[in-house]
C-alpha positions as a Markdown table, in Angstrom:
| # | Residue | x | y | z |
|---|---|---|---|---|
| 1 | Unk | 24.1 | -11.6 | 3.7 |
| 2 | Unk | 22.7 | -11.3 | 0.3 |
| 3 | Unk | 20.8 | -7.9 | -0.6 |
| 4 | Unk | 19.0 | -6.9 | -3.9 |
| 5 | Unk | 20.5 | -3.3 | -4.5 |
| 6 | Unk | 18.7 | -1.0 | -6.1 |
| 7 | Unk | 20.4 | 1.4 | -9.2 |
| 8 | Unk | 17.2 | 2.1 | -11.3 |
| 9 | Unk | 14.1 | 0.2 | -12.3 |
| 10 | Unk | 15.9 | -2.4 | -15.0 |
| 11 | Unk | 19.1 | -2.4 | -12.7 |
| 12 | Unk | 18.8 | -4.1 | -9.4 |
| 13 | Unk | 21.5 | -6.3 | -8.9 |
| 14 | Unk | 22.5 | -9.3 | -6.0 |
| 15 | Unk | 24.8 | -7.9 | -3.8 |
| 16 | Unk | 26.4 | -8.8 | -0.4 |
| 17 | Unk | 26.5 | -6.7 | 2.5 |
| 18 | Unk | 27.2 | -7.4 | 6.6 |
| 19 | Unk | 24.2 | -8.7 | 8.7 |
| 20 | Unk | 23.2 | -5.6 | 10.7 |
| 21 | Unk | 24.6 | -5.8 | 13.9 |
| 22 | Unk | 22.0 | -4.7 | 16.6 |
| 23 | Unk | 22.2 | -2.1 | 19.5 |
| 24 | Unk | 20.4 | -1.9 | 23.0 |
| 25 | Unk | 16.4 | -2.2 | 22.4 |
| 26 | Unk | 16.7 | -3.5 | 18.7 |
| 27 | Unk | 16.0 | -6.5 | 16.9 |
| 28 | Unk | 17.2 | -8.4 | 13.9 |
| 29 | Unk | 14.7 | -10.1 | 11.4 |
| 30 | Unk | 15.0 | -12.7 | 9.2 |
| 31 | Unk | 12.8 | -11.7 | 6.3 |
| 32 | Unk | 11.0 | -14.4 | 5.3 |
| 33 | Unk | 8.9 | -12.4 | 2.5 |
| 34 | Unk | 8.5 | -8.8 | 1.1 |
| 35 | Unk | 6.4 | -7.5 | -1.5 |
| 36 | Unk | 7.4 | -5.2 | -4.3 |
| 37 | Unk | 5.3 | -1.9 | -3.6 |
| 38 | Unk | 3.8 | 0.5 | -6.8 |
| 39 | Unk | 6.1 | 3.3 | -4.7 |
| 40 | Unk | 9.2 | 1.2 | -5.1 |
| 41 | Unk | 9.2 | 1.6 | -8.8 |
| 42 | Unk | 8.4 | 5.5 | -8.5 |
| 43 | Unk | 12.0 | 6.0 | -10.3 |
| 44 | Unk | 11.5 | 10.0 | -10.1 |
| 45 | Unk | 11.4 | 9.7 | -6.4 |
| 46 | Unk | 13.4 | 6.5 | -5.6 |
| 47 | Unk | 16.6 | 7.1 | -7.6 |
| 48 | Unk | 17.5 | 10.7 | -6.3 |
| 49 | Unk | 19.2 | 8.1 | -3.2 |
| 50 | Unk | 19.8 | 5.1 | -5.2 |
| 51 | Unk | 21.8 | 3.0 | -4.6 |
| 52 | Unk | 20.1 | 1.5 | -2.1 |
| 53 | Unk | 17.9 | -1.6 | -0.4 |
| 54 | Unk | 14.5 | -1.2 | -0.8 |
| 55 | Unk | 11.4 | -2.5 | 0.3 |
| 56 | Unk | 9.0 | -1.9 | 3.3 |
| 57 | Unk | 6.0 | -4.5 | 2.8 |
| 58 | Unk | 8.2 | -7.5 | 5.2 |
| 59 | Unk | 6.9 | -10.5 | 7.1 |
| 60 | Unk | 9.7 | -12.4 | 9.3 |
| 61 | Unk | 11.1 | -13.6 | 12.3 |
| 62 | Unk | 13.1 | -12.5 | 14.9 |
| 63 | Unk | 16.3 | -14.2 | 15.6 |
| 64 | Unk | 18.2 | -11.8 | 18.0 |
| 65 | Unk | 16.8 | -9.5 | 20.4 |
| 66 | Unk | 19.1 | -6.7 | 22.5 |
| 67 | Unk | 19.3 | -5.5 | 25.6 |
| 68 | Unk | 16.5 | -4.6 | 26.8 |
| 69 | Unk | 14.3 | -5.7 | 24.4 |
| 70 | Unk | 11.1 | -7.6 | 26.8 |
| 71 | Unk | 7.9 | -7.8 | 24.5 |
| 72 | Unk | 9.5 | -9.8 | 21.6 |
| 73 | Unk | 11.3 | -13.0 | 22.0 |
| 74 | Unk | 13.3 | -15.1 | 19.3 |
| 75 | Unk | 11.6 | -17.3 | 17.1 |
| 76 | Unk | 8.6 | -14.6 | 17.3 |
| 77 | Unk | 6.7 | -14.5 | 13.7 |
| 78 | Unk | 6.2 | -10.4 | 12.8 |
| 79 | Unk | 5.1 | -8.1 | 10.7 |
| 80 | Unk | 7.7 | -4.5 | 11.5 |
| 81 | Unk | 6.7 | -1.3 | 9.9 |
| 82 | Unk | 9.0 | 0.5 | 8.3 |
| 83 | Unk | 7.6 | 4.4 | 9.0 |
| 84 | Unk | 6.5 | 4.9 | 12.8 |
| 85 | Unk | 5.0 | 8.2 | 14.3 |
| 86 | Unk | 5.9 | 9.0 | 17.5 |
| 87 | Unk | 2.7 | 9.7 | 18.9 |
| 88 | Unk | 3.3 | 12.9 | 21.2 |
| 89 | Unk | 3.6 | 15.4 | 18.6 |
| 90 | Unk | 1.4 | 18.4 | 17.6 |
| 91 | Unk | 0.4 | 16.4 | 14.6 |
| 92 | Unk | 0.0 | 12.9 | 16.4 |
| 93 | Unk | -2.4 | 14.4 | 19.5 |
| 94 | Unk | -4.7 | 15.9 | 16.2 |
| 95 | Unk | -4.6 | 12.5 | 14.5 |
| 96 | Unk | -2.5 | 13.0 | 12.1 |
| 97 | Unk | 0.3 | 10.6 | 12.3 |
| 98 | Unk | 1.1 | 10.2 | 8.9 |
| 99 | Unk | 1.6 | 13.9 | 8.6 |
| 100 | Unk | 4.4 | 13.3 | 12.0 |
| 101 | Unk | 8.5 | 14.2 | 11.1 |
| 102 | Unk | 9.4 | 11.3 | 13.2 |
| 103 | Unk | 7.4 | 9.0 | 10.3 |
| 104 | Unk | 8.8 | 10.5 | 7.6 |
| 105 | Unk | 12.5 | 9.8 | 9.1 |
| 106 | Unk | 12.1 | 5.8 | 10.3 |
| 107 | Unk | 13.2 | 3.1 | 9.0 |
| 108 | Unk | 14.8 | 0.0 | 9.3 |
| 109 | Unk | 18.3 | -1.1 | 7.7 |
| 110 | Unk | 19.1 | -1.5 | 5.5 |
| 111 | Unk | 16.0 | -2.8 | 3.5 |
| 112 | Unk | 13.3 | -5.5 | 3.0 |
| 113 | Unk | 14.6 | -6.6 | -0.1 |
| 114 | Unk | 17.5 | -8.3 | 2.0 |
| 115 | Unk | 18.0 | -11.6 | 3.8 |
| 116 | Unk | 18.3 | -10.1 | 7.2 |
| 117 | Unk | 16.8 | -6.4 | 8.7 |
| 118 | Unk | 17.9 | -4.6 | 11.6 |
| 119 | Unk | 14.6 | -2.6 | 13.7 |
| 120 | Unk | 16.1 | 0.1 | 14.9 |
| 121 | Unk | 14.9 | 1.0 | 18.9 |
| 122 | Unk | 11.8 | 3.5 | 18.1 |
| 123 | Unk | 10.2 | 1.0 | 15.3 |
| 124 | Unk | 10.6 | -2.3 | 18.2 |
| 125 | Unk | 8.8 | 0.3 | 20.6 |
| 126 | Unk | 5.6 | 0.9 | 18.4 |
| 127 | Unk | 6.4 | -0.6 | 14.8 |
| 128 | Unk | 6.6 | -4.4 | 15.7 |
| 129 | Unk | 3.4 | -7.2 | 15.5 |
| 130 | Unk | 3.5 | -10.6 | 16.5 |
| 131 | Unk | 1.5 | -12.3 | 13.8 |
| 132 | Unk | -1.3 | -14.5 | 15.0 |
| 133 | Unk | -1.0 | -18.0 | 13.5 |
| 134 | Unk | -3.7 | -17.7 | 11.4 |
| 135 | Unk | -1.4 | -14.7 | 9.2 |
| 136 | Unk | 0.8 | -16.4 | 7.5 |
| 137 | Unk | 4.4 | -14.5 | 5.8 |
| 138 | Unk | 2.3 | -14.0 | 2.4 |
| 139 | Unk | -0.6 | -12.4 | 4.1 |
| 140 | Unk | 1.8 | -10.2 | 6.5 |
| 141 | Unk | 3.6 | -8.7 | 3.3 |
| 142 | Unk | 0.0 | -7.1 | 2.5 |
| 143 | Unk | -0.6 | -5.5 | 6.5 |
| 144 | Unk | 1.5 | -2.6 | 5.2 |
| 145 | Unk | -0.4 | -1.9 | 2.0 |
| 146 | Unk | -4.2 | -2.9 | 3.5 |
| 147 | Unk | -2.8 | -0.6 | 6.1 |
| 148 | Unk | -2.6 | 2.1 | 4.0 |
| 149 | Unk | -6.3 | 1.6 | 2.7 |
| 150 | Unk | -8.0 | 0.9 | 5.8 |
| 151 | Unk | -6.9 | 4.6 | 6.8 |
| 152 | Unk | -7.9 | 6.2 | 3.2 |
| 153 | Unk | -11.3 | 4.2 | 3.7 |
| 154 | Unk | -11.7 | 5.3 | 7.6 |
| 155 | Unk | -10.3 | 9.4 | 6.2 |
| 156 | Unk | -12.9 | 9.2 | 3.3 |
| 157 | Unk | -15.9 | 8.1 | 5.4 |
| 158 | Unk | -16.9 | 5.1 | 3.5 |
| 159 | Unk | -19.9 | 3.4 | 4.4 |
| 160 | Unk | -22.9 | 0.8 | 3.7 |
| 161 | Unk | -24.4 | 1.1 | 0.4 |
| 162 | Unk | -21.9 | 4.0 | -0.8 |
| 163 | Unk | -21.5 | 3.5 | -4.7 |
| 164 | Unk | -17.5 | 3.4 | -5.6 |
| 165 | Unk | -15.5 | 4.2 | -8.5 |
| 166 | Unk | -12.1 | 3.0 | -8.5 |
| 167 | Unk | -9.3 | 4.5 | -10.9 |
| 168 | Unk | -6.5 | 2.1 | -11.4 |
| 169 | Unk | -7.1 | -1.9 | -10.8 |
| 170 | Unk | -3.5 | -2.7 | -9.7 |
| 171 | Unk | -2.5 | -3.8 | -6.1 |
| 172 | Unk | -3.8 | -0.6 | -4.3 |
| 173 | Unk | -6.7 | -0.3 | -6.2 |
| 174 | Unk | -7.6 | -3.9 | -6.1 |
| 175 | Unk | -6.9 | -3.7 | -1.9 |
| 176 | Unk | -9.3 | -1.0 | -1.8 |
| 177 | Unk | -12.1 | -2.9 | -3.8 |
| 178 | Unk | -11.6 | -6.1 | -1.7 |
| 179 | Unk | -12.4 | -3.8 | 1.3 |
| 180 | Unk | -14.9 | -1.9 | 0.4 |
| 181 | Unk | -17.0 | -5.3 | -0.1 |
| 182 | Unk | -15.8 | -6.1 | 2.5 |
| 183 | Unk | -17.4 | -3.3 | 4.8 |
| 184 | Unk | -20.5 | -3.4 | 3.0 |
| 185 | Unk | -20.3 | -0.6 | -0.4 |
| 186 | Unk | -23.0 | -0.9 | -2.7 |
| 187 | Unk | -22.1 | -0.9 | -6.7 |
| 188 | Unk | -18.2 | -0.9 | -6.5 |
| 189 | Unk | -16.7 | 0.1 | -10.4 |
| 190 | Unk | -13.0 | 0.2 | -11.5 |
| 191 | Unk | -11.1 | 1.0 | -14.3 |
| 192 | Unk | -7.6 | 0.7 | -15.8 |
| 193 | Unk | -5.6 | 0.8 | -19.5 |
| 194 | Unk | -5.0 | -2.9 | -19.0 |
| 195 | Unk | -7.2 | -6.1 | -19.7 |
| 196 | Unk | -5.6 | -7.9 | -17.4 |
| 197 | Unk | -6.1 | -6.0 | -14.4 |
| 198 | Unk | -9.8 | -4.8 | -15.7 |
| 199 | Unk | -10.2 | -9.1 | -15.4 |
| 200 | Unk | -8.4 | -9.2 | -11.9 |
| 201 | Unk | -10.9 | -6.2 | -10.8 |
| 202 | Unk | -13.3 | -8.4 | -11.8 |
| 203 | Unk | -12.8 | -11.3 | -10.4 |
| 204 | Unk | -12.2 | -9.4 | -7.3 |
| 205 | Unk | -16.1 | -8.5 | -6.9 |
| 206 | Unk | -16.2 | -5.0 | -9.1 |
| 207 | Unk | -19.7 | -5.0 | -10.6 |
| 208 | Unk | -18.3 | -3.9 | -13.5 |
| 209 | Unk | -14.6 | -2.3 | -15.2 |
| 210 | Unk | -14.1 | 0.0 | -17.4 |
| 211 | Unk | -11.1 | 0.9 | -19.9 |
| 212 | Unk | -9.8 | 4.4 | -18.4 |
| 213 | Unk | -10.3 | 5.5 | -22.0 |
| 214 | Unk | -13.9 | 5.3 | -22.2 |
| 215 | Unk | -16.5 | 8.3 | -21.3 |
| 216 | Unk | -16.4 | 6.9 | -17.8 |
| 217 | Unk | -19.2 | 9.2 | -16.7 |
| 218 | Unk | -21.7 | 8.6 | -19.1 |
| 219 | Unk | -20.3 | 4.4 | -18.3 |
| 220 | Unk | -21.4 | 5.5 | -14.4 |
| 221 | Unk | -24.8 | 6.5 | -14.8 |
| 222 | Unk | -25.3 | 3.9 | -17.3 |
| 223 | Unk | -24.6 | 1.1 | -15.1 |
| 224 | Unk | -25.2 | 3.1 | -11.5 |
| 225 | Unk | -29.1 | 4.2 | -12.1 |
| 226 | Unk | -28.3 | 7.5 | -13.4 |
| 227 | Unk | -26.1 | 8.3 | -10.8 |
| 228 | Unk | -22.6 | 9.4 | -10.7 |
| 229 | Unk | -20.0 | 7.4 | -7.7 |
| 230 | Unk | -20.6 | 8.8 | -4.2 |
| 231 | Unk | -16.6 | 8.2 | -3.5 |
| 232 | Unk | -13.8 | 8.3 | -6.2 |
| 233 | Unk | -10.7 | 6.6 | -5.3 |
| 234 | Unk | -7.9 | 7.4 | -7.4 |
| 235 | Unk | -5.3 | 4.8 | -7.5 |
| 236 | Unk | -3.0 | 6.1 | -10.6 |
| 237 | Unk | -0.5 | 8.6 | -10.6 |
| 238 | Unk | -1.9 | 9.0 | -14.3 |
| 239 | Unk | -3.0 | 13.0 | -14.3 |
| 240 | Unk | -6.0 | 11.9 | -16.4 |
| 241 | Unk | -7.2 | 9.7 | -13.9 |
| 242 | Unk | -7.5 | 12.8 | -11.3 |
| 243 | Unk | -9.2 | 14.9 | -14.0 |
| 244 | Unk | -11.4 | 12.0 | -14.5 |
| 245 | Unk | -12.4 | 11.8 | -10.7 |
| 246 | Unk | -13.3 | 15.2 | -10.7 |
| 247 | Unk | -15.7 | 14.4 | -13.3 |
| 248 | Unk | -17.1 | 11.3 | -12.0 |
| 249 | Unk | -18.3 | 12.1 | -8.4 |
| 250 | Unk | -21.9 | 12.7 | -7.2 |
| 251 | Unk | -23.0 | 15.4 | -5.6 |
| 252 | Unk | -22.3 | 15.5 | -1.9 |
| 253 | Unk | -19.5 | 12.6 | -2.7 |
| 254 | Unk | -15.4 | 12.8 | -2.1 |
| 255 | Unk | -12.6 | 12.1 | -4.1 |
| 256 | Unk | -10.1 | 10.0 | -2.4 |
| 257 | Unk | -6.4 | 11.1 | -3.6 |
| 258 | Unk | -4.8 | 7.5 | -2.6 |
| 259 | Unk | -2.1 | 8.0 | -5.0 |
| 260 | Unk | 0.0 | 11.1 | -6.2 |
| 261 | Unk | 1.3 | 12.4 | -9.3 |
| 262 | Unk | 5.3 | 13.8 | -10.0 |
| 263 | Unk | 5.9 | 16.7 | -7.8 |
| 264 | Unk | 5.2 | 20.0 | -9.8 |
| 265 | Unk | 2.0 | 19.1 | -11.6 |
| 266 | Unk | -1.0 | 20.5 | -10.9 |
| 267 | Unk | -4.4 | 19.5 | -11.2 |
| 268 | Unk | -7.3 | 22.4 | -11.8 |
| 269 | Unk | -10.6 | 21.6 | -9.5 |
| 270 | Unk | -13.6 | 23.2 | -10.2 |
| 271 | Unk | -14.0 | 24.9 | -7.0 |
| 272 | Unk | -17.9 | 27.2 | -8.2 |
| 273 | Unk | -19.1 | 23.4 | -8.8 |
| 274 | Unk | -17.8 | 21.7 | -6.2 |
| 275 | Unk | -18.8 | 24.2 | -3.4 |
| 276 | Unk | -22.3 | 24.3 | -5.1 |
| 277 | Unk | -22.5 | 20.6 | -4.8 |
| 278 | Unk | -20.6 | 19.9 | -1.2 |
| 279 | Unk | -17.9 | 17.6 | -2.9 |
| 280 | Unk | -14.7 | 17.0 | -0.8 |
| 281 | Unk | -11.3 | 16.4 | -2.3 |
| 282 | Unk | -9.2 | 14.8 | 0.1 |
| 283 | Unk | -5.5 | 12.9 | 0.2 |
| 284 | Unk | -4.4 | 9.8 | 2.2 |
| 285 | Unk | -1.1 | 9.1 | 2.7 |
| 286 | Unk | 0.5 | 6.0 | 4.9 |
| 287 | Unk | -0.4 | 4.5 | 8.1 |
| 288 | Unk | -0.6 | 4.7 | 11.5 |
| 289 | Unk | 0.3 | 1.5 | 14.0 |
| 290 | Unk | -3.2 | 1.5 | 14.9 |
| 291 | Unk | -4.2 | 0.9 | 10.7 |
| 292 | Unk | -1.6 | -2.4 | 10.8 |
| 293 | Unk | -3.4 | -3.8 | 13.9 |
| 294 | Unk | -6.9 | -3.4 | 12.4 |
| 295 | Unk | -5.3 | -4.7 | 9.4 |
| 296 | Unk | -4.3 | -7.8 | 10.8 |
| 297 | Unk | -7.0 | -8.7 | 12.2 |
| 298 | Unk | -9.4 | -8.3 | 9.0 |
| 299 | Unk | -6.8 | -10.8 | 7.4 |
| 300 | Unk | -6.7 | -13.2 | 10.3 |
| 301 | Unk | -10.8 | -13.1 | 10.2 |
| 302 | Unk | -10.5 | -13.5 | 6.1 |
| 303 | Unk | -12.6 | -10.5 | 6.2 |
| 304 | Unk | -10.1 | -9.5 | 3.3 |
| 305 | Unk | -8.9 | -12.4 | 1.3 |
| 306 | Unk | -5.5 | -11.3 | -0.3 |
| 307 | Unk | -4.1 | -14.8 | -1.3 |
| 308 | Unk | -5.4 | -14.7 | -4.9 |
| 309 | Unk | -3.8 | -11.2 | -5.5 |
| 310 | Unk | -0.3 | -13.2 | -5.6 |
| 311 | Unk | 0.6 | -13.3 | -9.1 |
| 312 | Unk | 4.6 | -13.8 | -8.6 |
| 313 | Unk | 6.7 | -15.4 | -5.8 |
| 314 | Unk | 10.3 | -14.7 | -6.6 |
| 315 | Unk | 13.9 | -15.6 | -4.8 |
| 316 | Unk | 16.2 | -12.7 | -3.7 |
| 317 | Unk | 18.5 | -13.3 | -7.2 |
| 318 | Unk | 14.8 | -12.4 | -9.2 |
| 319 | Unk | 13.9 | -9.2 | -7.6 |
| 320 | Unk | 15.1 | -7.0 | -11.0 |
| 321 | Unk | 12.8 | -9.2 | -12.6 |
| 322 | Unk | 9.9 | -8.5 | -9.9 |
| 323 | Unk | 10.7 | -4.7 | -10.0 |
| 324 | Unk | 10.0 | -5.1 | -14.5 |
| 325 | Unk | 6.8 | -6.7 | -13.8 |
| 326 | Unk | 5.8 | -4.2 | -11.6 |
| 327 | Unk | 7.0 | -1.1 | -13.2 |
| 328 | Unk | 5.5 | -2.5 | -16.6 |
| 329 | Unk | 2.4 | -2.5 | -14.8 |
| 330 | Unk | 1.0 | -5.4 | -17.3 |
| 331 | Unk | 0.5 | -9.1 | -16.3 |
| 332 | Unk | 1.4 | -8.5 | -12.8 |
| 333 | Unk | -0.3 | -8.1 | -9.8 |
| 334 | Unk | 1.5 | -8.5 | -6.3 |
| 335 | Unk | 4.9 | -9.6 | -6.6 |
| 336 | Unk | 6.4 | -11.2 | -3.5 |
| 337 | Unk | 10.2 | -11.5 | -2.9 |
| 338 | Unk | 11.3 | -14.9 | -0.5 |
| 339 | Unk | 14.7 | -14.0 | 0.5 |
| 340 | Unk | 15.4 | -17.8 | 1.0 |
| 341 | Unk | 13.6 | -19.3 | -1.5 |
């Protein structure tokens, strides 16, 4: 089968490998899309085990099942996580699935950036959803990435009316606009270095955006009735951007750490001002199965409308070209690879 192999950011090159074979309680996919995720161009973190298949955002359908495999039949349309807790830990019973060892050690093989995948037994057991036919391949490469939102949202305590500021308009921070309209926020603001995506955040429903350069917050309380944003959602690894939150929540609000910086960078938090003013700095990382069924469900109710983020559908021979637009961060938004386009 064909894969697209991963070296570094400008070198990812078509490749052939075996089709996984499958074991007792696995499944093999045929990926029918996969999307081109902000972390797969994270070269300080992806490279350190490059070469390899990347991808994780897949949509497919199953076309061998083994022994002993009873809730998934071939021909079956799915969405498969890639990262699974396993749900009995310490960290699981509190709730905190995404914080589980068994998550941070799942996968599938070898990648979504191939034609075929192979779930390994522990994924088919609690990282495998049938999609409804009303979620098509498109929508399912976004369950992963809403996923990941819907649980930031749920951690952050977002709710009706809540003004939002969000820093960085590209996929994730666009997802996160799209949802907090759609569960009911009041003024919802965004920012980013590029016109294009300050026009996307736009078009999404953000009452306004705003360059990252600008004083964003005097911008805030000039367009949010004085008032700072209740939550901060920062969608940048940019370390400005997290120096920026702390400067642009309201008393009594959160800042919501969706994204992270390089590892050995700190960021200096006003602790006097933020204890005096009950402000809560909090991270999210990942999902949990029960995020990805929520998920799917909002898309098959078009609660969350994700079609128009599509900006690029490439074939398996164009992923080096999807992982420039993406890195470059520019006239791109989602970026879907179709294995047999």
């Amino acid at each position: 089968m064909r894969v697209a192999m991963y070296y570094h950011n400008r070198d990812v090159r078509l490749e052939e490998m075996p089709v996984p074979r499958i074991g007792p309680g696995e499944i093999l996919v045929k990926v029918m899309a996969s999307g081109i995720c902000g972390s797969d161009v994270m070269e300080w973190y992806r490279i350190k085990k490059a070469p390899r298949v990347l991808g994780h955002e897949i949509a497919g359908v199953i076309v061998e099942t083994g022994e002993g495999v009873e809730r998934y039949r071939t021909g079956d349309r799915v969405f498969v996580s890639h990262h699974i807790p396993c749900n009995t830990c310490h960290y699981c019973l509190r709730g905190y699935h995404t914080a589980c060892e068994t998550l941070h050690t799942t996968n599938y093989d070898p990648g979504g950036f191939a034609e075929y995948i192979r779930v390994p037994r522990l994924n088919v057991d609690r990282g495998v959803f049938v999609l409804p036919e009303e979620v098509t391949f498109e929508q399912g490469v976004f369950i992963e990435p809403l996923a990941c939102v819907v649980r930031g949202q749920r951690i952050a305590n977002l709710h009706r009316g809540q003004s939002v500021l969000i820093l960085g308009s590209g996929i994730s921070g666009l997802l996160h606009l799209l949802l907090a309209r759609a569960l009911g926020a009041g003024k919802i603001f965004a920012t980013d270095i590029s016109e294009y995506r300050l026009d996307a955040a736009r078009r999404m429903g953000a009452d306004d955006a705003f360059h990252a350069g600008d004083d964003i917050p005097a911008r805030l309380r000039e367009r949010n009735g004085g008032q700072l944003a209740e939550l901060v959602i920062v969608c940048t690894g940019a370390l400005p951007a997290f120096k920026q939150a702390l400067q642009s929540v309201d008393r009594g609000g959160a800042v919501l750490c969706f994204a992270t910086t390089e590892p050995g960078v700190d960021l200096p938090v006003p602790i006097n001002e933020f204890w005096r003013n009950e402000i809560k700095l909090m991270p999210s990382y990942g999902n949990s199965p029960l995020d990805a069924m929520e998920t799917i469900e909002l898309l098959g109710k078009k609660r969350v409308v994700v079609e128009p983020l599509i900006t690029h559908r490439l074939g398996l021979a164009e992923t080096g070209l999807g992982f420039q637009l993406v890195a470059g961060a520019d006239k791109s938004i989602k970026v879907i690879i179709e294995p047999f386009r």
